[in-house]
C-alpha distance (Angstrom), angle and dihedral (degrees) to the residues before:
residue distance angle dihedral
X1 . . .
X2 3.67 . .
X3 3.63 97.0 .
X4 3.89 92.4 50.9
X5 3.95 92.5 53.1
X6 4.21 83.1 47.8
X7 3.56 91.5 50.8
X8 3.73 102.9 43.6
X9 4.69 83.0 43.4
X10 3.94 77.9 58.1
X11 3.47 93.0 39.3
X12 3.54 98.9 56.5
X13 3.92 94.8 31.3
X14 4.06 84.2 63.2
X15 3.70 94.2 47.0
X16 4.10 95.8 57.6
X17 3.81 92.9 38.6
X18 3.96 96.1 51.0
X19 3.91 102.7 83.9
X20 3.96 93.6 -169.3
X21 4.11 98.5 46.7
X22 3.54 109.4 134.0
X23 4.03 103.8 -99.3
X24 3.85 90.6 -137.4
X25 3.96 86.8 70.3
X26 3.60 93.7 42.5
X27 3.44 84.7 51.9
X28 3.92 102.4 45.5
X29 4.14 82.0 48.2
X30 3.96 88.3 54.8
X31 4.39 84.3 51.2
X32 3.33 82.3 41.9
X33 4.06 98.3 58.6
X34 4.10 86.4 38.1
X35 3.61 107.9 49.5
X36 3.94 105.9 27.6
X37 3.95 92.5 126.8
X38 4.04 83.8 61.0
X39 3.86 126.5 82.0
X40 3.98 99.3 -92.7
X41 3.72 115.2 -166.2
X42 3.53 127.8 -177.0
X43 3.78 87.4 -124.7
X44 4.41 84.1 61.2
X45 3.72 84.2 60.0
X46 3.32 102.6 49.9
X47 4.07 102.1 39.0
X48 4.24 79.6 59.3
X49 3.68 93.4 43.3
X50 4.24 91.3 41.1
X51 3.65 88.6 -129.7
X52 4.11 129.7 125.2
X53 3.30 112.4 -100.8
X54 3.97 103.5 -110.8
X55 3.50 96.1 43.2
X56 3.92 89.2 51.8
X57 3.63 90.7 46.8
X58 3.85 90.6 50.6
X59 4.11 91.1 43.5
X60 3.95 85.7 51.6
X61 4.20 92.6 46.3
X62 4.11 88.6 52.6
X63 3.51 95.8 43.6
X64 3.61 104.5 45.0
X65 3.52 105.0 18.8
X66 3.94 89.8 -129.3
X67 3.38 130.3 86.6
X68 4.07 120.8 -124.3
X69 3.86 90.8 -96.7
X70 3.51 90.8 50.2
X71 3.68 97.1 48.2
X72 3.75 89.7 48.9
X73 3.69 95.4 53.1
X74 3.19 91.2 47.1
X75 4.21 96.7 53.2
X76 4.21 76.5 50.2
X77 3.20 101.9 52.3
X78 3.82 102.3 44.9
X79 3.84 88.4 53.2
X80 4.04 90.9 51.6
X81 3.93 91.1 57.1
């Protein structure tokens, strides 16, 4: 549990530092932290971010380091503690 709270702190720590991340992933990260008690799907993220699904889910992998899942977990997970 620790280690996912660490890694989405990180996670979200690199986002708002990097001045060239893509804003559709800062975006989808800002869904993310919003709507975790709701049924996120990759293919959510990328109909708001106008992007096919596997590219968005690779775009979100290389950027965060996380998957979606893991970033939603995470957002839940911090908020249960």
């Amino acid at each position: 549990m620790f280690e996912l709270i660490l890694h989405r702190l990180l996670s979200d720590y690199h986002l708002l530092s990097a001045t060239t991340i893509d804003p559709r992933i800062k975006n989808a990260t800002y869904y993310i932290n919003e709507h975790y008690p709701d049924n996120i799907t990759v293919g959510i993220l990328a109909e708001q971010a106008n992007l096919n699904t596997v590219y968005f889910g690779k775009l979100f992998k290389e950027t965060t380091d996380s998957t979606c899942k893991e970033s939603s977990i995470a957002s839940a997970s911090t908020l249960l503690r």
